[in-house]
C-alpha positions as CSV (number, residue, x, y, z in Angstrom):
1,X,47.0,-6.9,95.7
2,X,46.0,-5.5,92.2
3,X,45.5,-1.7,91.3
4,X,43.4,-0.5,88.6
5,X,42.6,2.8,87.3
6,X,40.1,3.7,85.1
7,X,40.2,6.6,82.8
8,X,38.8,7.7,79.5
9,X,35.1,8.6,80.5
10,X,33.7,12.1,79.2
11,X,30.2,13.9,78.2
12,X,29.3,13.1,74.7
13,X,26.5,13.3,72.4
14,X,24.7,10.0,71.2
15,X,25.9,8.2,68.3
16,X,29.9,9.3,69.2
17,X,32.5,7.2,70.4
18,X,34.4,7.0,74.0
19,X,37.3,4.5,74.7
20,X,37.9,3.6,78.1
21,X,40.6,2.7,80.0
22,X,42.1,1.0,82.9
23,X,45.8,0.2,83.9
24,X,46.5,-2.7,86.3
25,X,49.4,-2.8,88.8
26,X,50.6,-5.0,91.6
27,X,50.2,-8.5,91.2
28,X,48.9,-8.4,87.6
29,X,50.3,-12.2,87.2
30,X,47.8,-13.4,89.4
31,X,44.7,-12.1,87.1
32,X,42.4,-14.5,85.1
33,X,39.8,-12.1,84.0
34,X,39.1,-8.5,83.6
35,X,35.6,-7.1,83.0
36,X,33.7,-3.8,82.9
37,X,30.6,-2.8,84.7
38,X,28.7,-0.1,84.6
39,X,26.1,1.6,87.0
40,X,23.3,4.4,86.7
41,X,21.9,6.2,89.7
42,X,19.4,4.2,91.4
43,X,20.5,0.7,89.4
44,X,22.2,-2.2,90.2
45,X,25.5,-2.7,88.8
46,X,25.7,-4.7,85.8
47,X,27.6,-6.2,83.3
48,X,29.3,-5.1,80.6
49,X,32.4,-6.9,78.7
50,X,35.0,-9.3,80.3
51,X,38.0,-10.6,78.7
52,X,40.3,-13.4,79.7
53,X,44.1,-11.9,80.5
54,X,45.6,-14.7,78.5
55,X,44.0,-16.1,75.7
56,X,41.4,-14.8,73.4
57,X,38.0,-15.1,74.7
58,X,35.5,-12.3,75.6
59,X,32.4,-12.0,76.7
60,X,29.6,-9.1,76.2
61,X,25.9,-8.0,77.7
62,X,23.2,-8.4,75.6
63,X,23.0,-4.5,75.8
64,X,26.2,-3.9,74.2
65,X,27.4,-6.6,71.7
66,X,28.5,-5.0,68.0
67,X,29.0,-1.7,69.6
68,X,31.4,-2.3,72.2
69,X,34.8,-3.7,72.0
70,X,37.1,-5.0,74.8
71,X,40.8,-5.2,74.4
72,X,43.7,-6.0,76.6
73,X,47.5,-4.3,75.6
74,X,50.0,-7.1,77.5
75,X,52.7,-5.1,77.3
76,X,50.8,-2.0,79.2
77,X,48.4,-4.1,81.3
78,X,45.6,-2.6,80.4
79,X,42.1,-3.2,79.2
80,X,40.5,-0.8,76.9
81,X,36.5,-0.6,76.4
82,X,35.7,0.8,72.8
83,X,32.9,2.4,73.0
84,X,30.5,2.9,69.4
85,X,27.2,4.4,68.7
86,X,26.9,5.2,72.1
87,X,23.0,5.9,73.6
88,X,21.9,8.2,76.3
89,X,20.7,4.4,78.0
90,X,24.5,3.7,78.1
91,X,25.2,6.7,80.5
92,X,26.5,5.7,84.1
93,X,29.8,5.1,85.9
94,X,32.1,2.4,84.6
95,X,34.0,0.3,86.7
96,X,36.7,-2.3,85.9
97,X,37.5,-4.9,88.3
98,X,39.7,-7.9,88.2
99,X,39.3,-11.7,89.0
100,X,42.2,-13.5,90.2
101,X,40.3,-17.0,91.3
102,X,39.5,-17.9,88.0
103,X,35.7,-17.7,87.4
104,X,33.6,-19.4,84.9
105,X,30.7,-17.1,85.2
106,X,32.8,-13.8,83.9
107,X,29.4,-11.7,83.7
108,X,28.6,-11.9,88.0
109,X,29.9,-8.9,89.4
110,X,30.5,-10.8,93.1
111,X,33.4,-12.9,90.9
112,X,35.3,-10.5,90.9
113,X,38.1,-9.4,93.9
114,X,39.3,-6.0,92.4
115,X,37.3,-2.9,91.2
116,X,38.6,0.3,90.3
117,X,37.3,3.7,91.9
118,X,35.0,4.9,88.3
119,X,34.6,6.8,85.4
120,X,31.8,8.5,84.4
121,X,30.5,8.1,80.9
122,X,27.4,10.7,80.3
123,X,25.8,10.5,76.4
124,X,23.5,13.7,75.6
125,X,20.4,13.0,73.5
C-alpha cells in the first residue's frame, strides 16, 4: 500500500504562484511514477505533470508546459507541483496519485493504483 497526502492548495489571484505538495508513505519502493491531475466541477479528470521516481524524466499537459514544474525530494518522498502564472482556467482540485506497475502512458489517469484525497487550487480573475 502507498499513502499520499496532498497539501499546498490555496485561493489566489491570477498571475501568482502556488506550490503543491504531496508526501508518500508505505511502500514508496514499489513506485514507478508519480503524477498530478487536476479536476473542475462538472470535468473529467485530467492530466497534469508526471515524473518518474528514479531517473529524470517528466512529462507535462499541453495546458501547462513552461508554467508548471514537477519535482521529486528523494530524501522526503515527495513530489512538489510549482505552480507559475497561474489562470482562473487552472482552478480545480489537484490530485496526486502513484503508479507502481510501471506505465508507459504516464498521462492516463486509469494507470495509476494510488490517488490522494485533494487539494483545492482556486485563481481569482
Amino acid at each position: 500500500q502507498v499513502q499520499l497526502v496532498e497539501s499546498g492548495g490555496g485561493l489566489v489571484q491570477a498571475g501568482a504562484s502556488l506550490r503543491l505538495s504531496c508526501a508518500a508513505s508505505g511502500r514508496t519502493f514499489s513506485i514507478y511514477t508519480m503524477g498530478w491531475f487536476r479536476q473542475a466541477p462538472g470535468r473529467e479528470r485530467r492530466f497534469v505533470a508526471a515524473i518518474r521516481w528514479s531517473g529524470e524524466s517528466t512529462y507535462y499537459g499541453d495546458s501547462v508546459k513552461g508554467r508548471f514544474t514537477i519535482a521529486r525530494d528523494d530524501a522526503k518522498n515527495t513530489v512538489y507541483l510549482q505552480m507559475n502564472s497561474l489562470k482562473p482556467e487552472d482552478t480545480a482540485a489537484y490530485y496526486c496519485a502513484a503508479d507502481i506497475d510501471g506505465t508507459s502512458s504516464p498521462a492516463h489517469s486509469l494507470e495509476y493504483d494510488y490517488w490522494g484525497q485533494g487539494t483545492q487550487v482556486t485563481v481569482s480573475s
